[in-house]
C-alpha positions, 0 to 999 in steps of 0.5 A: 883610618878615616879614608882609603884611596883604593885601585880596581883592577879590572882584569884581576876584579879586586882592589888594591890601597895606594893610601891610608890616612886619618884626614878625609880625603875626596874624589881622585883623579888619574893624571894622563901620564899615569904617574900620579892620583890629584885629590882635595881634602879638608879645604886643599889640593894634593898630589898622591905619587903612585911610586910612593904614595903620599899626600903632597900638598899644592900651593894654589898661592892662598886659593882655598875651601876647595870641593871635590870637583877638580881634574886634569886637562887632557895633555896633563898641563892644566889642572880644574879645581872648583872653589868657595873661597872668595864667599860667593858659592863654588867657582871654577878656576884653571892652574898650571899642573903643580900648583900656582897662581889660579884663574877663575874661567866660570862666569858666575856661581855656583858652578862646580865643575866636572869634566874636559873635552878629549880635545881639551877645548870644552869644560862641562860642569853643573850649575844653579842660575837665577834660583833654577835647579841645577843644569849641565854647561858648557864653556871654552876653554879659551873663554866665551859664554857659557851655554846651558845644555839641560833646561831645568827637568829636574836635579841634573849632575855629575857630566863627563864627556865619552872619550869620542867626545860626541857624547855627554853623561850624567845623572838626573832625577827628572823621572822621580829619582837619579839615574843615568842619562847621555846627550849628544855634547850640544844638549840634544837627543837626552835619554835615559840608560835604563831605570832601576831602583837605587839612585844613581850618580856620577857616571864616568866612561873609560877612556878606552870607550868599553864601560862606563862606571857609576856609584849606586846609592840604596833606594830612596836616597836624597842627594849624594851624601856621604856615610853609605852603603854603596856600590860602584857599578859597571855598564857598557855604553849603551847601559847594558851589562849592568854589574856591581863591582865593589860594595864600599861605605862611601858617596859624597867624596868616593868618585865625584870626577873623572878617575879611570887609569889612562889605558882604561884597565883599572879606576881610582877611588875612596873607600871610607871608614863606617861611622861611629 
C-alpha cells in the first residue's frame, strides 16, 4: 500500500480508509453533494465514489501533468485543476464536472490554484510573477485581471476562503518560518493566528465556520515535502483550541485543497506509506 485515502470523523475522533492503492495519489476534495472524493494522481484526475470506492479516471480531452491543486465549484458543476502540461509551469484551467474539454482562466504562470469563493464568483490561488516569491491572487471567475492580495513579504501559500467568504486564510513564512495567517478577502488587515515552532501549512476552514484544519510539519522544515512526520491540526477561527488530530506520515500530497465533508462533521485526506 503506497497511499491511503483516509476520513476523520469528527464526532467519533478516528479515522476510517475509503481507498488503498499502490499509486500515489494526492489532495482529496469533497464533492458539494457528498457523493464523491476528486484526487489527481500520477499526472491524472480521478473520481473516488464514496459508495463503492474506486478510482475513476477523467478524461480532461489529452490535458495532462496535473498537481495536486484542483477543486470543485461551490453548486458542483465546475471542476478547477492546475496543470504543466503546455510546458510554461502550472496554469489553472476550469472543466465541466466529469470531465471534458478544459479552459485555462489564469493569465500567466506559474499559478497553482487553491480555493472558490462560497458565491462561487471569485478563485484565489498562489502565484510567482516577474521573478517575485510566491503571493496570494485573486481572479473572477467569469474573467477579468488578476488582483495580488500579498505584496511579496515572504513564501505566501495554501488560501482558502471562510465559508463567509469575508475572509482568506493561509500560510506564510514572513516571520522566519510557516505559519497561519488570515486577511479579509481584498488583502487587508493581514495577521497572523498565533506562533509556534512547527511549519505550518494549508489552512482549511470548515464549511460550518467552527474550525479551521491545518497540516503541521516538524520544526525547521523547508517547503511542503512529502515523507514526513505530520500532524493535521484543528483550531478555531480565531487560532484558539489549538489541537493535534492525527500523526500520519505525509505532507506534499496529504491535503493541499479544500477537503472538509459538505456538513462539516468530518475531512478527507492521505495517509502514506514510511519510506523505504
Amino acid at each position: 500500500m503506497r497511499s491511503s485515502l483516509e476520513i476523520w470523523d469528527l464526532a467519533r475522533g478516528e479515522p476510517r480508509v475509503v481507498l488503498q492503492t499502490d499509486r500515489h495519489i494526492e489532495a482529496p476534495n469533497w464533492s458539494p453533494c457528498g457523493r464523491y472524493l476528486l484526487v489527481n494522481g500520477e499526472g491524472g484526475l480521478f473520481r473516488v465514489p464514496l459508495e463503492a470506492p474506486a478510482l475513476q479516471a477523467i478524461d480532461l480531452d489529452g490535458v495532462g501533468r496535473l498537481n495536486n491543486d484542483h477543486g470543485i465549484s461551490p453548486d458542483g458543476k465546475t471542476w478547477v485543476i492546475s496543470s504543466h502540461h503546455r510546458g510554461f509551469g502550472s496554469e489553472i484551467w476550469l472543466v465541466a464536472a466529469g470531465g471534458g474539454v478544459p479552459c485555462r482562466v489564469s493569465p500567466d504562470a506559474p499559478s497553482w490554484w487553491h480555493g472558490w469563493s462560497p458565491v462561487g464568483a471569485t478563485l484565489v490561488y498562489v502565484a510567482a510573477r516577474g521573478g517575485r516569491l510566491i503571493d496570494v491572487y485573486t481572479l473572477p471567475v467569469a474573467g477579468g485581471p488578476e488582483t495580488r492580495l500579498t505584496k511579496g513579504e515572504g513564501h505566501c501559500d495554501g488560501p482558502d476562503y471562510s465559508p463567509d467568504g469575508r475572509q482568506i486564510y493561509y500560510n506564510c513564512d514572513r516571520d522566519g518560518h510557516a505559519q497561519i495567517w488570515v486577511m479579509a478577502a481584498d488583502g487587508s488587515g493581514q495577521r497572523k493566528l498565533f506562533a509556534d515552532d512547527h511549519v505550518n501549512w494549508f489552512p482549511h476552514p470548515s464549511p460550518c465556520g467552527r474550525h479551521v484544519i491545518y497540516l503541521a510539519y516538524p520544526p525547521g522544515t523547508l517547503g511542503h515535502p512529502a515523507d514526513l512526520p505530520v500532524a493535521i491540526c484543528r483550531m478555531d477561527p480565531e487560532g484558539g483550541n489549538r489541537q493535534r488530530l492525527v500523526e500520519i506520515n505525509g505532507g506534499q500530497g496529504t491535503m493541499n485543497v479544500p477537503n472538509w465533508a459538505p456538513d462539516g462533521s468530518a475531512f478527507a485526506y492521505v495517509r502514506y506509506a514510511l519510506p523505504g
